[in-house]
N, C-alpha and C positions, 0 to 999 in steps of 0.2 A: 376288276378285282383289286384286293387291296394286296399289302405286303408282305403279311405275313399267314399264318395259319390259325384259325382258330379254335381250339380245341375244348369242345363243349363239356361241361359236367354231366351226370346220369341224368339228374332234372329236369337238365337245358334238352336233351337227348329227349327225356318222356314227353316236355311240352311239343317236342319235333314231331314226335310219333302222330300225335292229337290232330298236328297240320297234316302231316302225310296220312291219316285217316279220311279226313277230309279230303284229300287228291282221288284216295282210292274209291270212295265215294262218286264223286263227280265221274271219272272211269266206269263205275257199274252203271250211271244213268245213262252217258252216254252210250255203248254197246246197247242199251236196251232201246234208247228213242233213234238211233242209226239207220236211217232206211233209206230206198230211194224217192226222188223227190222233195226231202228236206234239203233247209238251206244251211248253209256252212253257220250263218246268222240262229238259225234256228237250236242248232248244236251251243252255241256261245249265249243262249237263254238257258239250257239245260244246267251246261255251269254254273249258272248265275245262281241259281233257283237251290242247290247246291250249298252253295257259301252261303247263301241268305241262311237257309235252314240251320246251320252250323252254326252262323255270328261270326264268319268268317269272311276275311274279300280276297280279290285276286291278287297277290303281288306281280302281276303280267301287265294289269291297268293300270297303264300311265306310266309303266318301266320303259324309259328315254320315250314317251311320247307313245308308247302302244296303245293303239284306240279299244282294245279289246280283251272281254277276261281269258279265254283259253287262245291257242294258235292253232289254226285247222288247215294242215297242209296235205295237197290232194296231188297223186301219181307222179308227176315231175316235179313238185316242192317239195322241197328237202325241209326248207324249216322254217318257222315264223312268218305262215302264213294268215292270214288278217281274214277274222271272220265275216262274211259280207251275202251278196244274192245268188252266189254262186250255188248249183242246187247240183243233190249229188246225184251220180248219176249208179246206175244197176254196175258191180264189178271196179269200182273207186275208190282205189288206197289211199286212206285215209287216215294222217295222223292226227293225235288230240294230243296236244304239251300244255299239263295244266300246273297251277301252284295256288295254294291256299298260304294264309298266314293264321295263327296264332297264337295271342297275348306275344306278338311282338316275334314271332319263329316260322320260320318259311319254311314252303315243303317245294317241290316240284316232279315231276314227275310227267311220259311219254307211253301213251298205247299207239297200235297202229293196227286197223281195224277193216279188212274188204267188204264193201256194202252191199249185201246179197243182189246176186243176180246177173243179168249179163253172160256177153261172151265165156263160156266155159274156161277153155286155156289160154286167156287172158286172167281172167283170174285166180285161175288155177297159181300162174305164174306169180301175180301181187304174194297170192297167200304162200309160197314159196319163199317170197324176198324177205315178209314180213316175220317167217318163221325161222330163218337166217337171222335176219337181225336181233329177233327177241332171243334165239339161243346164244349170240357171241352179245349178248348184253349180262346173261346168266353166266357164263365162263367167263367175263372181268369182275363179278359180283363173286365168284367163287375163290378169283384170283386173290381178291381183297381180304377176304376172309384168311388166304393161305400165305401170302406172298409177303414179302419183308418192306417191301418196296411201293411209291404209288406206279411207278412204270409197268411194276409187272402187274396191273389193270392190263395198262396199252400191250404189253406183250403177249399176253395171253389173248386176247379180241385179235389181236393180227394174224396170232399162229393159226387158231380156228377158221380164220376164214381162209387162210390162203393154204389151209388143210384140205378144203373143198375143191374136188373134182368135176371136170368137166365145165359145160359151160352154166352150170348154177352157181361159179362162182361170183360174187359183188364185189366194185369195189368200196375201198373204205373212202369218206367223205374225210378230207384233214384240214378244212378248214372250219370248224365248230368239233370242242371238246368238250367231256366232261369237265364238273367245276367244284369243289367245296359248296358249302351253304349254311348257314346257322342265321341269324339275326340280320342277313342281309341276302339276296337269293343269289347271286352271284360272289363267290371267296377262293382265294387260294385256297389248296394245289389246282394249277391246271390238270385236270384228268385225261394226258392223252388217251385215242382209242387207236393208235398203233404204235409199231415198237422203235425206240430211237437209240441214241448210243447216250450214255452220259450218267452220270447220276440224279436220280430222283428225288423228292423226299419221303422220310421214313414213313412206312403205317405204323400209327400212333394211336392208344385209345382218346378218345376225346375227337376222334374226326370222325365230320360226316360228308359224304363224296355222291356227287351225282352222277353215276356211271350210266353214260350213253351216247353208244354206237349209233352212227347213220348210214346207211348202205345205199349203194346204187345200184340200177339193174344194168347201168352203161358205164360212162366212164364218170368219175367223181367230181371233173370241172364244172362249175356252175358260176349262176351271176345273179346281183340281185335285180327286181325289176324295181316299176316306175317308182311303186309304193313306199321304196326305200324298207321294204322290211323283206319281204316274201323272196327267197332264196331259189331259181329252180335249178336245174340239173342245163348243161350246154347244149347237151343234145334229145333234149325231151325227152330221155326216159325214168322210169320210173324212180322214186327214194324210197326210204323208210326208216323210221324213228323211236327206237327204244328206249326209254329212259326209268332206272329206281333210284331212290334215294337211301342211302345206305350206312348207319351207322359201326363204328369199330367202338367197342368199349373195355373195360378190361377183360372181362368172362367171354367176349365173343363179338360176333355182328350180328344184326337185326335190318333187316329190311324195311325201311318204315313206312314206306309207300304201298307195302304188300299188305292185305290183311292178315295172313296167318305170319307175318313177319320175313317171308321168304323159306321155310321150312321144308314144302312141299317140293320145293326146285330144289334148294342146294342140297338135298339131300341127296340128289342122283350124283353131285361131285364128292361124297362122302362129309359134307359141310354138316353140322347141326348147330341152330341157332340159338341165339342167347338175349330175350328180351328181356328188358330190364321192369321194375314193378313198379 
């Protein structure tokens, strides 16, 4: 990340939307062609096929040397998983972190997806983790909207989960954070997703923050393996990976990753959204 913040104009914000349309896109293909027996490879053609349609490319290929347009991390990989022959299997939590670019504006964005079938309460379980994660990714996205602050993101994602009782609780992954994004896919603020002591910087119109939690179904230590990219979990169990891309503007926020802009969700925290024309 670089030094400072970037704080995008409405324009720069609409040309974002157009990338993050394209994310949410590549998201509807994938859930549709999701099954068992496909390969992780086969998922990272879907992508492809995607941006082709669009005039769009991945800003994932060839970011530090990534061999691949989306990252497809499966049960124990937490993140930046490397598309390959790996075939999925009935009940396989499955993340997809994808990003499109364009005329020059990066989008990115995280689904996390159980692939029918299988063990019942094994996956029963996944779709539990995965539904934790996508809710305390919606309460930092709400937080953004409410909050003065970029931390109270991370405060608000921490209180939620450590709200939860019994043993459905996850813990929070703190070594990958949310990040900024306009004209480069990675920018200042860091976005933590738990709560620290100190001060933050301010929510600003003109930022756009990629808010996303990663959850674990064990403990949060993890390591990377051979591949130098692919993150898993210490003790083999499962992750899971939420991620939107979120603009602040002056009338409000917009979700740009979402189709209807984040509407339908924030409205349950009394949020209403404000996309720009």
């Amino acid at each position: 990340m670089g030094n400072s913040i970037q704080y995008k104009t409405n324009e720069q914000i609409i040309k974002m939307r157009q990338a993050g349309l394209v994310v949410a896109q590549i998201h509807a293909a994938l859930r549709q062609a999701v099954k068992p027996g496909v390969t992780t490879e086969d998922m990272d053609q879907v992508a492809l096929d995607v941006l082709r349609k669009n005039g769009s490319r991945s800003n994932f290929l060839g970011y530090y040397d990534f061999p691949k347009n989306i990252c497809t991390s499966v049960n124990e990989e937490i993140v930046h998983g490397i598309p390959g022959p790996r075939v999925l299997q009935p009940g396989d939590l499955v993340s997809f972190d994808c990003g499109a670019i364009v005329d020059g504006w990066h989008a990115d964005a995280c689904i996390s997806v159980v692939v029918p079938g299988g063990d019942a309460a094994i996956a029963q379980a996944r779709q539990e983790l995965s539904d934790i994660t996508r809710e305390s990714m919606w309460v930092g996205i709400a937080a953004m909207a409410t909050g003065r602050r970029v931390g109270d993101i991370g405060n608000a994602i921490d209180d939620y989960v450590e709200s939860l009782e019994g043993d459905v609780r996850p813990d929070i992954v703190l070594d990958f954070t949310g990040h900024g994004i306009g004209d480069s896919m990675h920018q200042e603020p860091e976005v933590l997703n738990y709560s620290i002591h100190g001060r933050t910087p301010k929510l600003k119109p003109g930022m756009v923050l990629c808010i996303e939690p990663m959850l674990t179904a064990g403990m949060q230590d993890n390591h990377t393996l051979a591949d130098e990219w692919t993150v898993v979990t210490d003790d083999g169990k499962d992750a899971c990976h939420w991620e939107h891309m979120v603009a602040l503007h002056k009338n409000g926020i917009w979700v740009l990753t979402e189709p209807d802009g984040g509407a339908s969700e924030l409205a349950r925290f009394g949020v209403t959204v404000s996309p720009l024309n």
